[in-house]
C-alpha positions, 0 to 999 in steps of 0.5 A, spaced: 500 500 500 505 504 501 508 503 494 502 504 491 501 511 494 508 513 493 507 511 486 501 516 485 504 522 489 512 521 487 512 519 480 509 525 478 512 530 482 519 525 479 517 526 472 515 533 472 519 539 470 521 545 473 521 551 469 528 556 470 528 563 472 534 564 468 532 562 462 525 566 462 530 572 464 535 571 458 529 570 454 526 576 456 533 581 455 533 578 447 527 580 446 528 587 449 535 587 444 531 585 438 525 591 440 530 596 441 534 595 435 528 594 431 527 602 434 533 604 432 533 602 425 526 605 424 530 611 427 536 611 422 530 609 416 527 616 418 534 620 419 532 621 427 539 618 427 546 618 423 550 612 422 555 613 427 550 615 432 546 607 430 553 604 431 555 607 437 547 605 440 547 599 438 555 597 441 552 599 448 547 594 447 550 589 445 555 589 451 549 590 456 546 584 453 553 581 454 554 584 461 547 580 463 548 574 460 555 573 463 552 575 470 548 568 469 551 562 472 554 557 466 549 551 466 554 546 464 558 548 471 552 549 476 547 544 476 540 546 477 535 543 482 528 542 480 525 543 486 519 537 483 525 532 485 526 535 491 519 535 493 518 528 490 524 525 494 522 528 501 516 525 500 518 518 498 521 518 506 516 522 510 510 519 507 513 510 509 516 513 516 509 517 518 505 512 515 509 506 519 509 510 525 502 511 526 500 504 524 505 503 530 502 507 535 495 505 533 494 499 530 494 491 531 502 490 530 501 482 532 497 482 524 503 483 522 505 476 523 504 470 519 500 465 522 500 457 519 494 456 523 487 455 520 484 458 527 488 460 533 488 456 540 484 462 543 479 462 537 478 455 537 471 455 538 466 449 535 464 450 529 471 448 526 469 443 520 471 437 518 475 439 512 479 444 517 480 439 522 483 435 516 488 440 515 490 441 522 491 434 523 496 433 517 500 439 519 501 435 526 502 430 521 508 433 518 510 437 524 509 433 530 514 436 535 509 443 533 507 444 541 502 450 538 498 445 533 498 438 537 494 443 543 489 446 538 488 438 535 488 436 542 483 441 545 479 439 538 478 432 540 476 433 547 470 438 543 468 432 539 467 428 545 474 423 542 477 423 549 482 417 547 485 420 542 485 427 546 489 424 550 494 421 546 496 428 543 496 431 550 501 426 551 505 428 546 505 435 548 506 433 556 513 430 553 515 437 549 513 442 554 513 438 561 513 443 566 507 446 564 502 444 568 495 446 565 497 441 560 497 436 565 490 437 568 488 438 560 491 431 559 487 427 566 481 431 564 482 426 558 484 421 560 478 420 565 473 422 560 476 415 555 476 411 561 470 411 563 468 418 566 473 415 572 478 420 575 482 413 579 488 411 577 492 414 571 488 421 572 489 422 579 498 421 577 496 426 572 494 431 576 499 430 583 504 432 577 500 438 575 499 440 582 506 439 584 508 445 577 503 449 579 499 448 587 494 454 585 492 451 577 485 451 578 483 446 574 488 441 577 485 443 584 478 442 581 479 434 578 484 433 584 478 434 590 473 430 585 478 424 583 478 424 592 471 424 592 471 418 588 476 414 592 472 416 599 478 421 601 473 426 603 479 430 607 482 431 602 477 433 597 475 439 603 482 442 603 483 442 596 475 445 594 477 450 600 484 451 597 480 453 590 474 457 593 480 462 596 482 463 589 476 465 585 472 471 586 466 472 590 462 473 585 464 467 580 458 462 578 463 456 581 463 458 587 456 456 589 457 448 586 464 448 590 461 450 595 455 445 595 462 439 593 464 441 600 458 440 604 457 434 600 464 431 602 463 434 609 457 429 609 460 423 606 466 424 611 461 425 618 457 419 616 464 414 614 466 416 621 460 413 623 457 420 627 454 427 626 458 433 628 454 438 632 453 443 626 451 437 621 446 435 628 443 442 627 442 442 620 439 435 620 432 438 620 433 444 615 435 438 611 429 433 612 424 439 610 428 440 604 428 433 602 421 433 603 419 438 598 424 435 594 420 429 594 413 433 592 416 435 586 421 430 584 417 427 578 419 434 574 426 432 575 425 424 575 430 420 572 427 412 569 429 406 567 433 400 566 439 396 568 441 390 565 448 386 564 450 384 559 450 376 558 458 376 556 460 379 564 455 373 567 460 370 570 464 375 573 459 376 578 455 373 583 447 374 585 449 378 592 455 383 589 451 390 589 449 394 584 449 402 584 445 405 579 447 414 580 446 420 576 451 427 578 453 432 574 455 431 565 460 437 568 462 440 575 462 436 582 464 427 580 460 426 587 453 423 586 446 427 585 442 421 586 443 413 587 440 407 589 441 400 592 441 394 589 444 386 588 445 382 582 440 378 583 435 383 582 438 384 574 434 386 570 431 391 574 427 398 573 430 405 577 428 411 578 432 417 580 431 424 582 431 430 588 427 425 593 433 420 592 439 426 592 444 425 598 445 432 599 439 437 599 445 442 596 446 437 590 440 435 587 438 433 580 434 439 579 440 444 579 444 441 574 441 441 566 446 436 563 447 429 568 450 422 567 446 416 569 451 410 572 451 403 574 456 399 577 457 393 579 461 392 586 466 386 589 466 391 595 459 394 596 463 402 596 459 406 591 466 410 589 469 406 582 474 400 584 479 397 579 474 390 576 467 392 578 463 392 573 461 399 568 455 402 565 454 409 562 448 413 559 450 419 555 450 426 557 442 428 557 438 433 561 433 431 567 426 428 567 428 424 561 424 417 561 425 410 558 433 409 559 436 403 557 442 402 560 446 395 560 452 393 565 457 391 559 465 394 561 470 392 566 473 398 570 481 398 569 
């Protein structure tokens, strides 16, 4: 654009000629010359001037002429400048500098970087096509050491609902930046999702990792109090909800669903010790006549359906293993919402989940608007997952759906 400018404003100037004062002046004193010895002629012709009074008047105009002219500088040895040049080089300096300086000031200088990426790590949004994705995942393809693509690619997956290929980018990635701690937390977030929605085990090393880089990644702390809910570490999930409600404001949206997590743990930990703490005695009614009205309006919220087991995993069980059959939250706390009880031999049977069987006033089915209805089968008779038991999962849906048929048909790792 700046060429294109100066080419419209400069080389016109360039191609333009100055007129010369000198040569004007010089024209001028000829034809004065050649008025006056027109007259003088004239002069002579009528007998006003003798001859020698001609030649003596036009000896002095002659050498007046000569006079003026030899005054003027020789063209040969003094170069003229023509100001039209010297207009159009100030110009072809000013107008880039100026341009550029206020381009500087108030423009976006980071447009001035060339970006390979079809979308941006910040930009990425849902609606990335599959053609784009395509070209994304050639480029990985090519550069697989590009830390920029493999998170966008990452990210991508994990939107798409393709956990296990998610987690294996964030693999990757954790391998060329390992000391960046959101990565570690984006990759157990993965993980969990692809094996099962379970935060034990591989998750839970995951994110001690990301913790360990950072003990304030929102994120990690999040998932770490989760995955210690799961495991019945309800200390522990306390410490580290409480840790991450001092770091978000007042005012945040999360702050009431961690805050209910907390309480939730405080429940599941007084009742694992087998005692009701004074405060959790003086809250008991509060509770009660919240789990009445619950009741009253359950049926809006009422998750139903059945549970069956697959005939292939027949004989991995036995009649009096219990079975568990919850719904939480598709996103937030892992802890349940809701459950029931009840033992192999009852299979198939049909179940029935809503605020009335919430085990937490403050954790209800009605607060939430996407949930995940499970069934596992458990050796231990714990409600939180173990290694073997025995899975079944519904996908994300809202409450008050009917009719689900979720079959028993995985062995947790």
């Amino acid at each position: 654009m700046l060429v294109m400018a100066l080419l419209f404003v400069v080389l016109p100037l360039w191609r333009g000629n100055a007129k010369s004062n000198t040569v004007q002046r010089d024209g001028a004193n000829l034809e004065i010359f050649r008025d006056q010895i027109a007259e003088m002629d004239a002069d002579l012709r009528n007998g006003l001037l003798t001859q020698e009074m001609f030649e003596q008047g036009k000896r002095e105009l002659q050498t007046r002429l000569l006079d003026e002219v030899e005054g003027t500088p020789d063209s040969s040895s003094v170069v003229t400048r023509d100001p039209l040049k010297l207009l159009a080089l100030v110009l072809s300096m000013l107008l880039p500098l100026t341009a550029v300086g206020v381009y500087w000031k108030v423009g976006n200088r980071h447009a001035l970087l060339q970006k390979e990426s079809i979308v941006s790590a910040e930009g990425f949004n849902n609606n990335t096509t599959e053609a784009s994705l395509q070209v994304l995942e050639e480029k990985v393809a090519a550069n697989p050491d590009d830390a920029e693509n493999l998170l966008l690619l990452a990210r991508i997956y994990s939107e798409r609902e393709r956990f296990a290929e998610a987690a294996k980018i964030y693999d990757r990635l954790t391998k060329l930046v390992p000391n960046e701690a959101q990565l570690w937390a984006d990759y157990a977030d993965a993980q969990a999702m692809a094996s099962g929605r379970t935060l034990a085990g591989t998750p839970t090393k995951l994110l001690d990792k990301a913790l360990a880089l950072d003990p304030d990644n929102f994120k990690a702390l999040a998932l770490s109090g989760s995955a210690a809910m799961e495991r019945g570490d309800y200390a522990l999930a306390i410490r580290q909800w409480e840790k991450l409600l001092k770091l978000i404001p007042k005012d945040d949206e999360n702050v009431k669903i961690i805050a209910s997590g907390i309480q939730q743990a405080r429940v599941l930990m007084a009742q694992k010790n087998g005692g009701t703490s004074p405060a959790m005695a003086q809250r008991a009614p509060v509770e009660e006549q919240a789990q009445t009205q619950a009741a009253v309006q359950a049926g809006k919220e009422a998750l139903s359906g059945t549970v069956t087991l697959n005939a292939s995993l027949s004989a991995h069980v036995s009649p009096d293993d219990t079975v568990f059959v919850l719904v939480r939250a598709a996103e937030g706390p892992k802890m349940p919402l809701a459950i029931v009880r009840k033992q192999v031999k009852d299979l198939p049977f049909k179940f029935t989940l809503d605020d009335s069987t919430s085990m937490s006033p403050q954790m209800k089915v009605s607060n939430f608007d996407q949930v995940v209805v499970i069934a596992r089968v458990s050796k231990s008779g714990n409600a939180m997952p173990q290694p073997g038991d025995l899975l079944g999962m519904s996908p994300v849906i809202k409450p008050g759906t009917k009719g689900l048929k979720l079959s028993i048909d995985k062995i947790s790792q």
